[in-house]
NUGU-741337 format. One record per residue (C-alpha): residue number from 1; residue in one letter; chain; z, x, y. Coordinates in pm, 1 decimal. Example, Ala and Ser with C-alpha at 12.3 -4.5 7.8 and 13.67 -1.06 7.14 Angstrom:
2
PT  resi  resn  chain        c3        c1        c2
PT     1     a      A     780.0    1230.0    -450.0
PT     2     s      A     714.0    1367.0    -106.0
This chain:
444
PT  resi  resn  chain        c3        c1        c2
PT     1     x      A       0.0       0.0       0.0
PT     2     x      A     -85.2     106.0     334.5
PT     3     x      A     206.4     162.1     614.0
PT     4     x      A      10.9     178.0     935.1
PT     5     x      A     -44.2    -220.2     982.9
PT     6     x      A     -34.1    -325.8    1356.8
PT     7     x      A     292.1    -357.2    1421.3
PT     8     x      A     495.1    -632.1    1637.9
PT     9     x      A     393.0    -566.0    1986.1
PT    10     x      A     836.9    -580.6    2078.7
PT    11     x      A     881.2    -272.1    1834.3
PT    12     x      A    1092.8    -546.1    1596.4
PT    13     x      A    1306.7    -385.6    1324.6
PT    14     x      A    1305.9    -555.0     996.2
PT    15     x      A    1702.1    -517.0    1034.4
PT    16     x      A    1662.1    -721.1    1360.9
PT    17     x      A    1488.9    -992.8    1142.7
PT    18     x      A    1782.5   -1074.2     949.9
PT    19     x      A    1715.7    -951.1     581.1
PT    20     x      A    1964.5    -838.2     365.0
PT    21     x      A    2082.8    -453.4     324.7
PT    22     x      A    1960.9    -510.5     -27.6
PT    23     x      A    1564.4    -608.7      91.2
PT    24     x      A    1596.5    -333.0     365.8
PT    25     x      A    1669.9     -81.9     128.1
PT    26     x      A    1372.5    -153.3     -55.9
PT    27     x      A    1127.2    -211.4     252.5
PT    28     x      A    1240.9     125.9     388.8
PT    29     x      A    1163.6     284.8      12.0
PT    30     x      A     855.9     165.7      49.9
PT    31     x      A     747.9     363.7     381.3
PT    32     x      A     779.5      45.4     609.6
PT    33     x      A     975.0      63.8     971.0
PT    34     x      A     874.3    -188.0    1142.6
PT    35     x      A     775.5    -560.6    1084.8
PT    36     x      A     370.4    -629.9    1177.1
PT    37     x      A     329.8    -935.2    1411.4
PT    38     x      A     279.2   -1212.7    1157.2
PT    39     x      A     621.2   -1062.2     977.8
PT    40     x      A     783.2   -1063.4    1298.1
PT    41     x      A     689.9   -1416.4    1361.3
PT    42     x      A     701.6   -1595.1    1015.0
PT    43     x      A    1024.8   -1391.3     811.4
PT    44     x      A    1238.4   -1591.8    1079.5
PT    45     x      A    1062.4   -1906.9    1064.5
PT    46     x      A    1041.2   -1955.7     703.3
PT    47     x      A    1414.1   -1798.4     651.0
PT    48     x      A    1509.1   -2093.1     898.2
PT    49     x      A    1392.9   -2336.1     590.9
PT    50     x      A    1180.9   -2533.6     755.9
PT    51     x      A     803.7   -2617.3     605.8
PT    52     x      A     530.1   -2315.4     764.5
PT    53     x      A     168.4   -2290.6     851.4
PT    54     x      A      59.3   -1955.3     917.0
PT    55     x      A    -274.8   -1801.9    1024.8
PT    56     x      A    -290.7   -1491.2    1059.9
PT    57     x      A    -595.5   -1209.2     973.7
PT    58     x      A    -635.9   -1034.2     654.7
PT    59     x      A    -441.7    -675.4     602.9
PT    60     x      A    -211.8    -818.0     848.4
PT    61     x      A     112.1    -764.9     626.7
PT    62     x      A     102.1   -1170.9     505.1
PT    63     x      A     203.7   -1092.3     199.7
PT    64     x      A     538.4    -938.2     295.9
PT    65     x      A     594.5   -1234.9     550.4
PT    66     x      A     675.8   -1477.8     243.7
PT    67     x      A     773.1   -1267.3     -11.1
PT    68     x      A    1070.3   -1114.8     149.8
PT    69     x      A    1183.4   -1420.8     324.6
PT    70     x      A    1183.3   -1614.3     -63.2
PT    71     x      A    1355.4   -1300.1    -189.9
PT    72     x      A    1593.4   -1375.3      96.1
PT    73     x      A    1645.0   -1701.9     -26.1
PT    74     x      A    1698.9   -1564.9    -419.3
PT    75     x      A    1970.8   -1316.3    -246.6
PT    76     x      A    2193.0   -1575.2     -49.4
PT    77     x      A    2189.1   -1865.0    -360.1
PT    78     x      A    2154.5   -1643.5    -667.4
PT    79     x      A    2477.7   -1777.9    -817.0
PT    80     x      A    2387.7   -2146.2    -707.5
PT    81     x      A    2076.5   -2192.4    -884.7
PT    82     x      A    1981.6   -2510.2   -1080.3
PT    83     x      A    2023.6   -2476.5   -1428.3
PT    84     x      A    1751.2   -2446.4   -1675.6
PT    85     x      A    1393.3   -2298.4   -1730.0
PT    86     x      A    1074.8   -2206.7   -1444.9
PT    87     x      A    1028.2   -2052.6   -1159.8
PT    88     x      A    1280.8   -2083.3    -824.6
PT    89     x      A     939.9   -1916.0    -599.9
PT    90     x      A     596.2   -2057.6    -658.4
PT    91     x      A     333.8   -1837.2    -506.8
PT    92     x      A     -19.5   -2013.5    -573.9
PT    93     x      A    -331.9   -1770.8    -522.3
PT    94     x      A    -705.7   -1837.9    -569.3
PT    95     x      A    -800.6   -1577.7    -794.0
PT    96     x      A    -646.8   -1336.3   -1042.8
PT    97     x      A    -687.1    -994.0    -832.0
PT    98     x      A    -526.2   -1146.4    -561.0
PT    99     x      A    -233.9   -1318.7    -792.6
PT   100     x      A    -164.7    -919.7    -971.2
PT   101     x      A    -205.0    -791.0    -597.9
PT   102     x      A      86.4   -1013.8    -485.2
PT   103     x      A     233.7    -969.3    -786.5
PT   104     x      A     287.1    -595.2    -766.2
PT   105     x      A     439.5    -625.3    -429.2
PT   106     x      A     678.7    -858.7    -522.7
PT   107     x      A     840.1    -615.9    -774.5
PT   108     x      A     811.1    -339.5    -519.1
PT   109     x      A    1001.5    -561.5    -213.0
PT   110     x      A    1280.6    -655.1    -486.0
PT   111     x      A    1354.4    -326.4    -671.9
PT   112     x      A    1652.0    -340.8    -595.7
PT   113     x      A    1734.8    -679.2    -726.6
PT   114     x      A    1810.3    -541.2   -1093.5
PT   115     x      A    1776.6    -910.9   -1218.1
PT   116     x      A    1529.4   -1035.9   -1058.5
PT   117     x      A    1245.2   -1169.5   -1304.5
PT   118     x      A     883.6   -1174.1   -1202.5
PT   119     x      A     582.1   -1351.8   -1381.9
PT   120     x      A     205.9   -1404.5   -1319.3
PT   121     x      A       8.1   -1670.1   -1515.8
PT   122     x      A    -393.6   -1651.0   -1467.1
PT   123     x      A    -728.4   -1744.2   -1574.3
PT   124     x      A    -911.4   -1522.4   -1841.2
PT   125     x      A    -603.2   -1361.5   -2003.5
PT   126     x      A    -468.5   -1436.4   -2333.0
PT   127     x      A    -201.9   -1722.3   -2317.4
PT   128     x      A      52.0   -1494.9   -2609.3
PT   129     x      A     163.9   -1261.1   -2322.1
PT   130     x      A     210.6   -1531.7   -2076.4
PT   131     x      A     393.4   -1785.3   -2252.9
PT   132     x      A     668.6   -1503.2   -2340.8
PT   133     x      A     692.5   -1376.5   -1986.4
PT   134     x      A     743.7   -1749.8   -1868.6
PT   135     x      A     969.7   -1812.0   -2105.8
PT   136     x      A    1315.5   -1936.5   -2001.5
PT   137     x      A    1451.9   -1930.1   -1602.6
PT   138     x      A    1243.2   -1743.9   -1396.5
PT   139     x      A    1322.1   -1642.6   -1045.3
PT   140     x      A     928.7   -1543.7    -892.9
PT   141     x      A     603.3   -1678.9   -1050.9
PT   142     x      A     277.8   -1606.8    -917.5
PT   143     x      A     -32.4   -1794.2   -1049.8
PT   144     x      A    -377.2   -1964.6   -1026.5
PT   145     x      A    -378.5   -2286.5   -1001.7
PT   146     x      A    -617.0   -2343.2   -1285.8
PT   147     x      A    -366.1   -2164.1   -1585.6
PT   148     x      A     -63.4   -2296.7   -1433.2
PT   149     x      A    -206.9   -2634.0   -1427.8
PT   150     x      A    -273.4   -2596.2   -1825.6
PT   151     x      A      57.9   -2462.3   -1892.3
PT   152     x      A     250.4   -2730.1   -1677.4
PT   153     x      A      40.6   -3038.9   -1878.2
PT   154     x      A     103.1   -2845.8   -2225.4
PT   155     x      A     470.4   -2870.0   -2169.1
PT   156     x      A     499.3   -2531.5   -2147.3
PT   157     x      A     626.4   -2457.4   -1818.8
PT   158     x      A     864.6   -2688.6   -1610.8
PT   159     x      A     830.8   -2652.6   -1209.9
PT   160     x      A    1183.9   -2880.8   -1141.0
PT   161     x      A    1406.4   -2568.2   -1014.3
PT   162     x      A    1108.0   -2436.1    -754.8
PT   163     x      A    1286.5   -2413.9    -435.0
PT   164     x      A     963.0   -2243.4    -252.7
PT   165     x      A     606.1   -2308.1    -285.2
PT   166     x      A     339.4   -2072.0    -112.5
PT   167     x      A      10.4   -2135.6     -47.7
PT   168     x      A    -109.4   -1802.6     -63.3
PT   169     x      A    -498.2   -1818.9     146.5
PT   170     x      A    -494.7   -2199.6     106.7
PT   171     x      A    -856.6   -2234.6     284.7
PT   172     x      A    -990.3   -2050.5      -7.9
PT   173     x      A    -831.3   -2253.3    -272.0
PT   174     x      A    -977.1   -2555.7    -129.1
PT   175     x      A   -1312.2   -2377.8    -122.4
PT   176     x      A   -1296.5   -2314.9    -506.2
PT   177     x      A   -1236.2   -2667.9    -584.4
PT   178     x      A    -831.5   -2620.7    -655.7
PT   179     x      A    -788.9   -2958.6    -427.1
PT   180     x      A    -650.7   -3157.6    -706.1
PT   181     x      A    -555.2   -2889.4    -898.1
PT   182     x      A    -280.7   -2826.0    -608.6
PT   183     x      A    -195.1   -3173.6    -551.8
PT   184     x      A    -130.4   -3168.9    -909.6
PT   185     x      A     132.7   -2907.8    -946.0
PT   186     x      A     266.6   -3019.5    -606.1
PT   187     x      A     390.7   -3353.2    -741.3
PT   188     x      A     576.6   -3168.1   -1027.5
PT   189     x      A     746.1   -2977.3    -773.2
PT   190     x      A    1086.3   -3153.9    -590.8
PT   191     x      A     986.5   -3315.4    -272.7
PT   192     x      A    1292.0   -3093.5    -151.5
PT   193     x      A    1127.3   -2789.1    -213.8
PT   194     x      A    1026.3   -2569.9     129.8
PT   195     x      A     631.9   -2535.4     154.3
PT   196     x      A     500.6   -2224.5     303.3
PT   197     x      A      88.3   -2235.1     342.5
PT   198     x      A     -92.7   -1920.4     482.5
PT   199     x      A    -486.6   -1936.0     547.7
PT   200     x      A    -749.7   -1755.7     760.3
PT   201     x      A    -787.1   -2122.2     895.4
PT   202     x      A    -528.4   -2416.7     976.2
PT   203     x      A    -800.3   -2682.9    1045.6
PT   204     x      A   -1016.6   -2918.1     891.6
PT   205     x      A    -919.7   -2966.1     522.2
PT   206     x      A    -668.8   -2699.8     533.1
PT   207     x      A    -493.1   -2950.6     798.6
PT   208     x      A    -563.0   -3268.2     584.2
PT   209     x      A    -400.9   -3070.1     279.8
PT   210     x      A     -53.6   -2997.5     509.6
PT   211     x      A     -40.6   -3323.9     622.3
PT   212     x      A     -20.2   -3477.6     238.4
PT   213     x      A     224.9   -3199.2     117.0
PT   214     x      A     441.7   -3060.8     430.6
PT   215     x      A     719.2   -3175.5     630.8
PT   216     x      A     640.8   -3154.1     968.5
PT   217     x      A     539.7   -2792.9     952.2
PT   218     x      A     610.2   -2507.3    1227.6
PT   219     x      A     218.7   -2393.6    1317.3
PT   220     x      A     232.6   -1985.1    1361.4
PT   221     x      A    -177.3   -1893.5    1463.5
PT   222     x      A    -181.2   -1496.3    1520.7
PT   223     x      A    -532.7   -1508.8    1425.7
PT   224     x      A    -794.4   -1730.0    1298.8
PT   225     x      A   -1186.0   -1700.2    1217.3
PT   226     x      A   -1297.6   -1676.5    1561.1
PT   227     x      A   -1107.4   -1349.5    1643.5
PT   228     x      A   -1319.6   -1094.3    1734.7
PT   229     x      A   -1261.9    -829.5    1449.2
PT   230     x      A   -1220.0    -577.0    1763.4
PT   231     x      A   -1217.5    -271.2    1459.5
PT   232     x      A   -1521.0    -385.8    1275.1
PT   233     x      A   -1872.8    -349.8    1396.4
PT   234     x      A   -2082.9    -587.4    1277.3
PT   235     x      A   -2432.0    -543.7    1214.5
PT   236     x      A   -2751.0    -718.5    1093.4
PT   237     x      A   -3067.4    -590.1     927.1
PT   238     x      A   -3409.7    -860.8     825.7
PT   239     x      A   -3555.1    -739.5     560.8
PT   240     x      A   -3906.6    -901.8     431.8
PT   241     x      A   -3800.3    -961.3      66.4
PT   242     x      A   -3609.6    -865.7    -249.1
PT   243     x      A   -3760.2    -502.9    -260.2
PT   244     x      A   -3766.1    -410.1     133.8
PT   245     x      A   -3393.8    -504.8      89.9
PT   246     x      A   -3332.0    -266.8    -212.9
PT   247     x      A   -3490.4       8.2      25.2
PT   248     x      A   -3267.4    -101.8     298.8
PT   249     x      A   -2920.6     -91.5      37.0
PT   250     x      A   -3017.0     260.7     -52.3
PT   251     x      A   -3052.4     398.3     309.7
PT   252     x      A   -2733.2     265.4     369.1
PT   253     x      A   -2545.9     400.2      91.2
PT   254     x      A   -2706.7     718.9     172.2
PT   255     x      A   -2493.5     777.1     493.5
PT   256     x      A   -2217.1    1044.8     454.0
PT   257     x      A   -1980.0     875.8     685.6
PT   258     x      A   -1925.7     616.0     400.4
PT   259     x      A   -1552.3     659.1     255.2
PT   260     x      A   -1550.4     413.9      -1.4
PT   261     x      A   -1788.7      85.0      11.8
PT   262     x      A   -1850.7    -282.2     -91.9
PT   263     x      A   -2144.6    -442.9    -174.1
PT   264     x      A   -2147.7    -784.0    -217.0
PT   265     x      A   -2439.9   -1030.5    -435.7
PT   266     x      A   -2419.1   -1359.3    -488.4
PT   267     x      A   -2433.7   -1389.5    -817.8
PT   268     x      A   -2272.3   -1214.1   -1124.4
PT   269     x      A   -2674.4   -1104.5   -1240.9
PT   270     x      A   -2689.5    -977.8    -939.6
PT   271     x      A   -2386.6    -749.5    -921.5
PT   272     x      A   -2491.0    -620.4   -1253.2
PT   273     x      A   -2857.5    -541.0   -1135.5
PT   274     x      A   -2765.3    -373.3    -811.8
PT   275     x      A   -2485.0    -210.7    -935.9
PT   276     x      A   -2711.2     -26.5   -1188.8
PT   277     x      A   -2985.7      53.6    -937.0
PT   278     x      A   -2651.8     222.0    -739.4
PT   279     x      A   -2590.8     463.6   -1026.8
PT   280     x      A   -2936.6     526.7   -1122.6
PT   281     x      A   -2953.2     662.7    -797.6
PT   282     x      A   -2689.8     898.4    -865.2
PT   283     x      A   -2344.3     719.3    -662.6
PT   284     x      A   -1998.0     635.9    -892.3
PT   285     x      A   -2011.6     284.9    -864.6
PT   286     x      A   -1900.0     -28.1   -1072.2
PT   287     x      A   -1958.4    -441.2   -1061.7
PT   288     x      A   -1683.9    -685.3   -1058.6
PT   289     x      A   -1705.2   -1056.1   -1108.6
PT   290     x      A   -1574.3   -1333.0   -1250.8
PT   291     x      A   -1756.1   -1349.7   -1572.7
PT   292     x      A   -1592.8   -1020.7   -1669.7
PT   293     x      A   -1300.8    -992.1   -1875.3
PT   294     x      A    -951.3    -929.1   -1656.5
PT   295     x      A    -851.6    -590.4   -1838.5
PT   296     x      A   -1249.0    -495.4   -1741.1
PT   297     x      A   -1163.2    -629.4   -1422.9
PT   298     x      A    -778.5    -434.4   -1413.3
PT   299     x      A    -988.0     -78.6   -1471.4
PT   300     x      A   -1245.3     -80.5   -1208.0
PT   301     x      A   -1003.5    -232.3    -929.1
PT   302     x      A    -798.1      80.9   -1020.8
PT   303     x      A   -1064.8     300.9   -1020.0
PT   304     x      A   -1152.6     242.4    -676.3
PT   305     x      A    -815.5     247.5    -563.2
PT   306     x      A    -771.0     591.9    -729.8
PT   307     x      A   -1113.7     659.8    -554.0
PT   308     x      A   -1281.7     726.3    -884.0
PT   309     x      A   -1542.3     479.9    -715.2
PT   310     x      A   -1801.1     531.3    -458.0
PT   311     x      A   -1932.7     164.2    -428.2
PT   312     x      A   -1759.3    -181.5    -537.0
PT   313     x      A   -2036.9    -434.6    -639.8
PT   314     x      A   -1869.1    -752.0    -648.1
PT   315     x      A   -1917.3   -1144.0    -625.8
PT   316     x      A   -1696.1   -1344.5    -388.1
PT   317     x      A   -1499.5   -1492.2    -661.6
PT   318     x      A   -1373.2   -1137.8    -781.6
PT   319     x      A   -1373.3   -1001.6    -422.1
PT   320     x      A   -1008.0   -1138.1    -266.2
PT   321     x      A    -706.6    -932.7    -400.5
PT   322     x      A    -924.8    -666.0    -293.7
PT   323     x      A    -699.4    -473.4     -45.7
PT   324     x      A    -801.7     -81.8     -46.6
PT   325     x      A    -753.5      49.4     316.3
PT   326     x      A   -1010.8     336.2     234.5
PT   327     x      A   -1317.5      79.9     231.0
PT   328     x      A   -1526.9     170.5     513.5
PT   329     x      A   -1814.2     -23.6     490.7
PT   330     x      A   -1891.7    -376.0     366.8
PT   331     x      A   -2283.3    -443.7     246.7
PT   332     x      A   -2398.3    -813.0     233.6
PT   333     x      A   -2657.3    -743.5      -4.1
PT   334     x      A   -2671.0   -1139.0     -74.9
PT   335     x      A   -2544.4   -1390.8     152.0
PT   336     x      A   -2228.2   -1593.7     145.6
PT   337     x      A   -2191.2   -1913.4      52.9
PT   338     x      A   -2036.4   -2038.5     325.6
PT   339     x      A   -1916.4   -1911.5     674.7
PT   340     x      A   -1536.7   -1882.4     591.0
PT   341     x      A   -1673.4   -1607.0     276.8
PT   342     x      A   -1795.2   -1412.1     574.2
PT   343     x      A   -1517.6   -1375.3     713.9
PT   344     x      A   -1331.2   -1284.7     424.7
PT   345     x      A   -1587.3   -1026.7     318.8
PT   346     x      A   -1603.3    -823.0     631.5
PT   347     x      A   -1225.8    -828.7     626.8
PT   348     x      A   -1228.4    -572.6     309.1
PT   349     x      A   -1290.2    -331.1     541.7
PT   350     x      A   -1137.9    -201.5     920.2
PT   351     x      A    -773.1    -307.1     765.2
PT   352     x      A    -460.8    -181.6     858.1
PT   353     x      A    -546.1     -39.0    1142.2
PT   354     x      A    -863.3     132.1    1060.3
PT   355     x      A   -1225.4      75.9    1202.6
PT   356     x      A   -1528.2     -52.0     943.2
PT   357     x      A   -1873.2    -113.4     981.7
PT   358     x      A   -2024.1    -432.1     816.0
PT   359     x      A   -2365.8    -473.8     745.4
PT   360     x      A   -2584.9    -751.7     696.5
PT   361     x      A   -2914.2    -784.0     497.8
PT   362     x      A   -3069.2   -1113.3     538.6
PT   363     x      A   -3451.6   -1229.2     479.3
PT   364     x      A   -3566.6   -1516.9     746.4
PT   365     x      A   -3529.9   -1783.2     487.1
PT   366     x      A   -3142.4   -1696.9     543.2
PT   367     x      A   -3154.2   -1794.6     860.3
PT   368     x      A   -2918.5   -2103.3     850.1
PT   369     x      A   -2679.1   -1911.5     744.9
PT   370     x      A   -2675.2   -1642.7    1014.6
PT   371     x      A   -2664.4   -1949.4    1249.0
PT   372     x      A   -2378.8   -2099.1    1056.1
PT   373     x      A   -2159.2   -1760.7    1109.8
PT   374     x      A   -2262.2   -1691.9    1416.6
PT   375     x      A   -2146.1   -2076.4    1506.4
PT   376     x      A   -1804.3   -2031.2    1312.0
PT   377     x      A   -1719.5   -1657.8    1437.0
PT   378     x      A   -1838.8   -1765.1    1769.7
PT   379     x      A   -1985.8   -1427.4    1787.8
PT   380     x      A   -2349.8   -1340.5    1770.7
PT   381     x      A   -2439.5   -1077.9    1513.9
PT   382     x      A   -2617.2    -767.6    1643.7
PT   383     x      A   -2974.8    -727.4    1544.6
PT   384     x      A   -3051.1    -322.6    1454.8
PT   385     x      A   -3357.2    -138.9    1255.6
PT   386     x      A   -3392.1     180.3    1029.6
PT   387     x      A   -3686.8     398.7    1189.8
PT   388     x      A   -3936.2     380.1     908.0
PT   389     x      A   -3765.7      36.2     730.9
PT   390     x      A   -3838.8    -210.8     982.1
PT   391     x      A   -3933.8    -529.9     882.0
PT   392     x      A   -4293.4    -673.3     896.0
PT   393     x      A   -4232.0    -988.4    1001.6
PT   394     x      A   -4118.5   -1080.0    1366.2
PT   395     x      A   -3753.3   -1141.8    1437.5
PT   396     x      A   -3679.3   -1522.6    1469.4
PT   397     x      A   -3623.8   -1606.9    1819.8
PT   398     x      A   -3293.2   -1652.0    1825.4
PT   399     x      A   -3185.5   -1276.7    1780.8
PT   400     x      A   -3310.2   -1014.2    2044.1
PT   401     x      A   -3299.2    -651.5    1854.4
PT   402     x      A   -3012.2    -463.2    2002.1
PT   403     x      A   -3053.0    -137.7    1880.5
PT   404     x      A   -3330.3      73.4    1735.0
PT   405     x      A   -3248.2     425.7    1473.9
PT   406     x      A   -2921.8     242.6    1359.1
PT   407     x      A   -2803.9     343.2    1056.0
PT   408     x      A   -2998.3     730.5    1065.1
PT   409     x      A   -2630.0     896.0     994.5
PT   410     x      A   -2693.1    1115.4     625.9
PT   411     x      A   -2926.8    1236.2     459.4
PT   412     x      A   -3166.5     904.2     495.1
PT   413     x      A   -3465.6    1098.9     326.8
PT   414     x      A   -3600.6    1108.1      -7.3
PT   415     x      A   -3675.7     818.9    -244.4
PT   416     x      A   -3518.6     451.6    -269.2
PT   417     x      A   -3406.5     291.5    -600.3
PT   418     x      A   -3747.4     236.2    -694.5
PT   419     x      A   -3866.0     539.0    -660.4
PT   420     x      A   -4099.1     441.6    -402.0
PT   421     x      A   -4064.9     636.4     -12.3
PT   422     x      A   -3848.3     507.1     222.4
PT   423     x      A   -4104.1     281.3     421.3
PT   424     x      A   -4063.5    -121.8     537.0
PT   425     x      A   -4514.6    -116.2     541.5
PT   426     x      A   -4549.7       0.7     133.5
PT   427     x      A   -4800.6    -207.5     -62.6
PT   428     x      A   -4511.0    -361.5    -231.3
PT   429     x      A   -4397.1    -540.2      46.5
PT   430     x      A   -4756.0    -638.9     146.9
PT   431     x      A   -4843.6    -753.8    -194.1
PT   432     x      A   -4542.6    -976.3    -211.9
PT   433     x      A   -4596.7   -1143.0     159.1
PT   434     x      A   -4897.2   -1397.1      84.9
PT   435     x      A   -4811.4   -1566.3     521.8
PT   436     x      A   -4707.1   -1533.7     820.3
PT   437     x      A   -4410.8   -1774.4     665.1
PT   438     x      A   -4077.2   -1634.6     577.3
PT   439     x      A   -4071.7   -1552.3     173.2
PT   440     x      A   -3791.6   -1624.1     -45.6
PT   441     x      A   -3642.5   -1362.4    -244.5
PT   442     x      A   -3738.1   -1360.1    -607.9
PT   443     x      A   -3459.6   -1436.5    -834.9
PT   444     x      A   -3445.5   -1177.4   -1071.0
């Protein structure tokens, strides 16, 4: 974990906050002074016990703001919990990376709770392992909503002693389809039970979703999808079709200022096909998506953390969890599915307190979608070109180039993953372009 997030703009202490000695100790093992402004702001809040709606930008130091004010909680009524088996903290996250990412700093924030039992429950894992860490009172349980669902309807699990509930990047939940999923588990929870929701987002269906499960709920917005990402620079390349885009990926990846980098497809074929055009052309790289299994999954998120990895290929469903400050760039090889993944994607990179550079290759049938971000962000995205890889078709009219050369940092010569010179006029791209109309991209 990194321990140079922004920090509260007062120069808060964590003692100042009102933790116990016990959680200090362990936040000041763990290399952190002082509280970032969203810990500053919701450790109070939710320690107050009220219900908590939080917004606040990704690397921001979220996670810490509700684990250590539920550990808080565990610490003042250990001896006064209600008898019997599940979980006291329910931490709900859409996916599994995220779910072991919270998961492992839970046990780090209460290491020095020596009885303090901590579970996860996902997707795409064996149910033999589960079912015995689950087994019997449990004080911290992190899950998907899909497995814990199962487990709950099976009998197997019993949510009556959850005193907390967290809605750990709620927006995206409801973006998977985990609506009723959520409203599920939340009716086998105690209507006394304090409800803490954080999302990049607290309107729209995120606000419809609070209204049905919250008790008048304190709002805390530090940040929300139309900040302007002041340590990322944004950037957007048009690129004729599937193969001027492949030539496009490869300059890119070329550049020696890249630390460590994501590239991001919209499918699962997709990650697998670029990711093996990536290492034919000689970078460590590896895919990651849903359809792979978890302990697949497990070894290549570690591998990039231990920098054993160059470039990340992933899929947005395998993407969140994702938090390695030493990600410098962010690739949108294939566009997002909606405006809110955007967001999330370019926020794998400039995080705690580092600068990033995300890049954007789009062919004109993508359009909409630029529109849609560029609506959503409330920002427009800058147009730039690659001397020699400029696109053959005109811009559409509603982006003016901003920049010519971008991109020229590294070596930038030789050939592309096809083999073929770095050029945007080869007969490839001519034979493919039939108009003047913008071409789809083939599907492979």
């Amino acid at each position: 974990m990194s321990h140079d997030l922004p920090v509260a703009p007062d120069a808060l202490t964590f003692a100042s906050l009102g933790l116990p000695e016990v959680l200090l100790k362990a936040v000041e093992g763990a290399g952190y002074t002082q509280p970032t402004s969203v810990q500053a702001a919701a450790i109070p809040a939710a320690m107050a016990g009220g219900d908590l709606m939080v917004s606040a930008a990704t690397g921001s130091g979220k996670t810490a703001a509700f684990l250590l004010p539920a550990l808080q909680r565990l610490v003042s009524s250990e001896k006064r919990a209600v008898p019997g088996g599940g979980p006291r903290i329910l931490v709900l996250t859409p996916t599994r990376e995220l779910s072991l990412q919270v998961t492992k700093a839970c046990e780090l924030y209460g290491r020095t709770l020596k009885w303090l039992r901590t579970a996860s429950v996902v997707g795409g894992v064996p149910y033999g392992a589960q079912l015995r860490a689950i087994r019997g009172a449990l004080d911290v349980l992190i899950a998907t909503p899909g497995r814990l669902l199962d487990l709950t309807k099976s009998g197997r699990l019993d949510l009556a002693r959850v005193e907390v509930l967290v809605l750990d990047e709620a927006d995206r939940m409801l973006d998977m389809g985990f609506i009723d999923d959520i409203r599920s588990i939340v009716a086998a929870t105690p209507a006394s039970r304090q409800t803490l929701l954080f999302s990049a987002t607290l309107d729209g269906d995120v606000a419809k979703l609070a209204g049905q499960l919250m008790n008048a709920p304190q709002r805390i917005e530090l940040a929300s999808h139309r900040d302007r990402h002041e340590g990322i620079t944004q950037r957007l390349h048009w690129a004729d079709n599937r193969a001027h885009k492949e030539r496009l990926l490869d300059h890119l990846l070329r550049d020696t200022t890249i630390d460590q980098a994501i590239v991001f497809t919209s499918t699962q074929r997709d990650a697998e096909r670029i990711a093996a055009l990536i290492e034919a052309s000689g970078h460590a790289v590896a895919a990651l998506h849903g359809g792979m299994p978890q302990s697949q999954r497990n070894r290549t998120l570690t591998g990039l953390r231990h920098r054993r990895l160059r470039v990340l290929v992933a899929t947005d469903v395998a993407s969140r969890g994702i938090d390695v400050p030493t990600i410098s760039h962010v690739i949108n090889y294939g566009m997002p599915m909606n405006s809110e993944d955007y967001v999330h994607r370019i926020g794998r990179t400039g995080r705690a307190g580092r600068t990033g550079l995300a890049v954007t290759l789009a062919e004109h049938a993508d359009l909409h979608k630029i529109r849609g971000i560029e609506r959503f962000t409330t920002q427009r995205i800058p147009v730039a070109t690659i001397e020699g890889l400029e696109p053959r078709m005109p811009e559409p009219a509603t982006h003016n180039r901003s920049g010519t050369g971008a991109g020229r940092r590294g070596s930038g010569g030789g050939r592309s993953f096809s083999g073929r010179p770095h050029s945007g006029r080869d007969r490839d791209s001519r034979s493919e372009r039939t108009t003047g109309a913008p071409q789809r991209a083939r599907r492979p």
